[in-house]
N, C-alpha and C positions, 0 to 999 in steps of 0.2 A: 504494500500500500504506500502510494508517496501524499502526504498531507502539503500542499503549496499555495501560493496565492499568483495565480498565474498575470492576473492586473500588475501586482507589485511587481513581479521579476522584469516583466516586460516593458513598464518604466525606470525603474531600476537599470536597468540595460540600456535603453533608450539614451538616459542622462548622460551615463559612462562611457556611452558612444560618440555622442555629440560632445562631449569634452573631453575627447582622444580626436574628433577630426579637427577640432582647433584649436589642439595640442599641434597634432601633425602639419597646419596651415602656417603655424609660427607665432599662435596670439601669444605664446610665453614665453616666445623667445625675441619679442620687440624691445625690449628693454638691451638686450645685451647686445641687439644689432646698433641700436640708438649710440650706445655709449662705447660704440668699434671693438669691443671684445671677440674675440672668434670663438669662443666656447659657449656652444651650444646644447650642450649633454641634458643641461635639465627642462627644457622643453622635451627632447626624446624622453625623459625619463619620467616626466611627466605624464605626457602619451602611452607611453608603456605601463605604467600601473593605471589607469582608465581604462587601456584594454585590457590587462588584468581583469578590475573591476567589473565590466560590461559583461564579460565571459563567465565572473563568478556571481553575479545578479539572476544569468539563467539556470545556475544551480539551486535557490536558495530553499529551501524546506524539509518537510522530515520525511525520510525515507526508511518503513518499517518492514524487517524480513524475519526470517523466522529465527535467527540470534541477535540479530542489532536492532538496536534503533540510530540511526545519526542522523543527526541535525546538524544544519549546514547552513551558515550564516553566512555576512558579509566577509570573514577576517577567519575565520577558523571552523571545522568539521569536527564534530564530537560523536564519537561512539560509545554508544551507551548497549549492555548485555541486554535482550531484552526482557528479560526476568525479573531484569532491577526496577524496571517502568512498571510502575500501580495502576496508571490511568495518565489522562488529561482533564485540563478543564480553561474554560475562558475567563482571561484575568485582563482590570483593563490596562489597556497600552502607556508603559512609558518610556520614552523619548525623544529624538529629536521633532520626530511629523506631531507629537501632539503636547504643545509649549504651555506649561502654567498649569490648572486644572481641569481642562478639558478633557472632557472622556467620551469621543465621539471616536474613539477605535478600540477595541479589542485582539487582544494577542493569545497566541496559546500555551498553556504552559503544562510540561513534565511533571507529571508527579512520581517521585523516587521514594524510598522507604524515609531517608533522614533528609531530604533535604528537594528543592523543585530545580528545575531548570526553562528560563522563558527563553521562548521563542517569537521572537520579534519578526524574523523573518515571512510568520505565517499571522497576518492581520488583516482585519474587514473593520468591515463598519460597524459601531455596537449594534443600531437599530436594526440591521439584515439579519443578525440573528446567526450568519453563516458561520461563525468562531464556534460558537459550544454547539452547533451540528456534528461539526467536524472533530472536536471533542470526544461528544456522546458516540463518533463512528469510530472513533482511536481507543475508546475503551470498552466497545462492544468485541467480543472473541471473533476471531477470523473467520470465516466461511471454509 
């Protein structure tokens, strides 16, 4: 079963793309043409982690088999046994998309025996309800 939010990846990706091709155009590297430096490394290198990014944006959600669970964020892949996963459930979203006390997004999150782990990468809107559907089907037994 893979748990994802295929909107988000796809913006997510979108973003990282569009700021890898003007990485690649030179927008970050005007400065150091301006100022006759010939080292241009960090616009490439720039570019290069975007497309990084972009490519690891179409990865992002949880992916469950009959040993693992892993969740696959923006930065790091965690594999979790899947014996140690109790369930899930929807908890609401915090960070950077939703600033202050708004709670107009929902995330999902790992429940382990001692301890949870969120998943930020797999979020909807509170009101759609879609978060603890997906939930209630991550802790319903497998078919």
């Amino acid at each position: 079963m893979v748990v994802a939010n295929r909107v988000y990846r796809a913006i997510g990706a979108t973003v990282w793309l569009a700021a890898a091709v003007a990485g690649g155009a030179g927008y970050y590297d005007a400065h150091a043409r301006l100022s006759g430096t010939a080292d241009t490394s960090p616009g490439w290198l720039a570019t290069a982690a975007c497309l990084v990014l972009a490519f690891r944006a179409l990865r992002l959600g949880v992916v469950v088999t009959d040993q693992y669970v892993v969740v696959r964020s923006w930065l790091r892949s965690q594999r979790l046994h899947r014996g140690a996963v109790l369930g899930a459930r929807a908890v609401p979203y915090r960070g950077a998309l939703s600033p202050g006390d708004w709670n107009y997004l929902t995330m999902l999150q790992l429940i382990l025996p001692e301890d949870t782990v969120d998943v930020p990468a797999v979020l909807g809107l509170t009101k759609r309800g879609r978060i603890p559907a997906l939930a209630a089907r991550f802790t319903s037994p497998a078919p």
